[in-house]
N, C-alpha and C positions, 0 to 999 in steps of 0.2 A: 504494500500500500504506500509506504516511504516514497518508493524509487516511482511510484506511480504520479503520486504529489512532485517529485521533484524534475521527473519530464515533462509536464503540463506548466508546470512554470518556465523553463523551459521554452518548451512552446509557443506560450505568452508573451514571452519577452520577444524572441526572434518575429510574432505576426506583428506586435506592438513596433519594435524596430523598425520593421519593413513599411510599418504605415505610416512611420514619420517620415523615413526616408522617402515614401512615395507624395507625403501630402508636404513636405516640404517644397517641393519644386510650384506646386499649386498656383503659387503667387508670381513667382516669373513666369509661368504660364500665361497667366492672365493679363501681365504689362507685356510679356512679348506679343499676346495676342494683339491690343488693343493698338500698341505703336505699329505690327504690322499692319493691321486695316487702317491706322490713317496713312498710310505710307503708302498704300495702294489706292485710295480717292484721290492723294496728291499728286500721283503721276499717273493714273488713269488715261490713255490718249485723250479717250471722247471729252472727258473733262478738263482737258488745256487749253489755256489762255483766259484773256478776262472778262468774256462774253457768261464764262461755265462758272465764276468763282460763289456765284450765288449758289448754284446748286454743291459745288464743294464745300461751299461753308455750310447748309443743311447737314448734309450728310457724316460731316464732321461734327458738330451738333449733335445729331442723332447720338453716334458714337460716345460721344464726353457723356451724354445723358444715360447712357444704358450703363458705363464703367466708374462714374464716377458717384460715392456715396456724397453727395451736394447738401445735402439734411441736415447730415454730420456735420461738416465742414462750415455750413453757418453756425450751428450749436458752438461747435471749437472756436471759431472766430470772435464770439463774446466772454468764452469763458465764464468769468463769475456773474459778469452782468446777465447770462441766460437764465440763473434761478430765479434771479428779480421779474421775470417778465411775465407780463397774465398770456391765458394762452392764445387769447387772440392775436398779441404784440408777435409772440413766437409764429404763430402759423404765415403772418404777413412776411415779418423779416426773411424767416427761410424762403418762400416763394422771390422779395426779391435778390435775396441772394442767389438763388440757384440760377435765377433770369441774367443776374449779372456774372457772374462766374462763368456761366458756360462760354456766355457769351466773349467774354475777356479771354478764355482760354481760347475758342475755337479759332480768333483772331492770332492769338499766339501760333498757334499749330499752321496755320494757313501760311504766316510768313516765316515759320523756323525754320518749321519739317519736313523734307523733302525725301529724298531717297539718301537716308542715312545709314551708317554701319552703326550699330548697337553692341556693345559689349557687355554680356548679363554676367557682374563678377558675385555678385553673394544676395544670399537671401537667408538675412535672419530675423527671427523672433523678437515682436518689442510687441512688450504690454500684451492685451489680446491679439492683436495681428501680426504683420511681420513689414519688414524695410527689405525693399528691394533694391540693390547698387546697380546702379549701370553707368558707363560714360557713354556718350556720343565721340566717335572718333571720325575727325574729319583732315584734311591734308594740316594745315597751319594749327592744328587745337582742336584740346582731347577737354570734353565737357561735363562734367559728373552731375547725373541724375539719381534725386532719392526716389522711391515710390513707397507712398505708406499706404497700408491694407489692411482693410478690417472684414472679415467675415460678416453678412446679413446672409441669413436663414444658409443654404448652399453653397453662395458664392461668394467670390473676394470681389471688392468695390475699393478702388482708390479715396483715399481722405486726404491725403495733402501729395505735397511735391514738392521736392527739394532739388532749386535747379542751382548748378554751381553750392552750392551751399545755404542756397536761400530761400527760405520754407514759405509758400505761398500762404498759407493759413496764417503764420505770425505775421505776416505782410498785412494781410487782410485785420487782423486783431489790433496790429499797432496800429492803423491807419483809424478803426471804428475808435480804440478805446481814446483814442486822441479828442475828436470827435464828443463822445462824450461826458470826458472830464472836462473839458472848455465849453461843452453846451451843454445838451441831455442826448440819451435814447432819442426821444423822440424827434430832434433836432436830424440826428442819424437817419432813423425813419423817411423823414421829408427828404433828405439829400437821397437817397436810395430811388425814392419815387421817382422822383425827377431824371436819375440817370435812368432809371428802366424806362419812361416814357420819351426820354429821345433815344435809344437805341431802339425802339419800335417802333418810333416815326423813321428812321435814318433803315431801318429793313426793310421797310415801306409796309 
C-alpha cells in the first residue's frame, strides 16, 4: 500500500509538472498570436495605402478589443481612487476609457507595427498572471516589450504594456491622478467626454 501511495505521488507530481510546463507557454501564445494578426492586416496587399487605412484601423480595433482586458486596465489606472467611486461613476469611466484606449492604441499599432521580427525571450509569473519579455528587433535598434496577463474565465487578456520600459497603465494613472489632485474625479470625467466625442466626430 506504501509503495502504492508513493507512485501516485509520483505520478502527481510529473502530470502537475507537465501542466505547468504546458500552460506556461499559454501567454506567449496569446501575444505571439495577437502581434501576428496585427502584422498581417498591416501588410495585407488588398489593404495598402491610405485609401484602406480606415478599414485597417477597424480591424485593428476589433483585434485590441477581443485581446485586451480594457475593464481592468481602467480599474488599475485609478487605483485607490476606484473604491471611492459609486457604481454609476465606474461603469461610465470604464466605457470611456476602453473608447479611448483602444483607440490610442490602435493608432499606435497603425504607425509602429509593421512587418517586425519579435523575439519571445521569457515568460514568467507575476501576481495572478504572468509578464511576457519580448524585444522588437529591427536593423539600427532592438526595443523591449512587457506584456502583462491576466486570466478571465479560459483565457489570457492583456492588462498593461510595457514599451521600452514604460508601462502604459502608470502612464494612464499618473496623467488621471494629476488631474484629480489639482481638480476632482469629476473634472477627469468631463475631460474624458470630450476626448471620446471628438474622436467620434474625427471617425466620422
Amino acid at each position: 500500500m506504501r509503495m502504492v501511495g508513493v507512485t501516485s505521488l509520483i505520478l502527481l507530481l510529473i502530470v502537475c509538472g507537465f501542466e505547468n510546463v504546458a500552460g506556461a507557454a499559454d501567454g506567449t501564445a496569446t501575444v505571439k498570436a495577437v502581434l501576428d494578426k496585427a502584422m498581417a492586416i498591416q501588410t495585407r496587399p488588398d489593404l495598402k495605402g491610405e485609401e484602406h487605412v480606415k478599414e485597417r484601423s477597424r480591424l485593428i480595433r476589433e483585434l485590441i478589443s477581443e485581446s485586451f482586458w480594457a475593464e481592468e486596465m481602467a480599474r488599475a489606472s485609478l487605483k485607490e481612487t476606484w473604491d471611492k467611486l459609486s457604481a454609476a461613476h465606474r461603469t461610465e469611466f470604464q466605457k470611456l476609457f476602453t473608447g479611448l484606449f483602444q483607440d490610442s492604441y490602435t493608432r499606435m499599432v497603425l504607425n509602429f507595427l509593421q512587418q517586425e521580427t519579435v523575439e519571445y525571450l521569457q515568460e514568467s509569473p507575476e501576481g495572478a498572471g504572468v509578464k511576457v519579455t519580448t524585444t522588437i528587433l529591427r536593423a539600427n535598434e532592438h526595443i523591449p516589450v512587457d506584456y502583462h496577463l491576466t486570466r478571465k474565465s479560459s483565457r489570457w487578456l492583456i492588462t498593461d504594456v510595457d514599451i521600452d520600459g514604460v508601462s502604459i497603465v502608470e502612464n494612464y494613472r499618473s496623467s488621471f491622478r494629476r488631474v484629480i489632485q489639482t481638480s476632482s474625479f469629476d473634472n477627469l470625467l468631463q475631460k474624458l467626454r470630450l476626448q471620446s466625442q471628438a474622436v467620434q466626430e474625427e471617425r466620422g
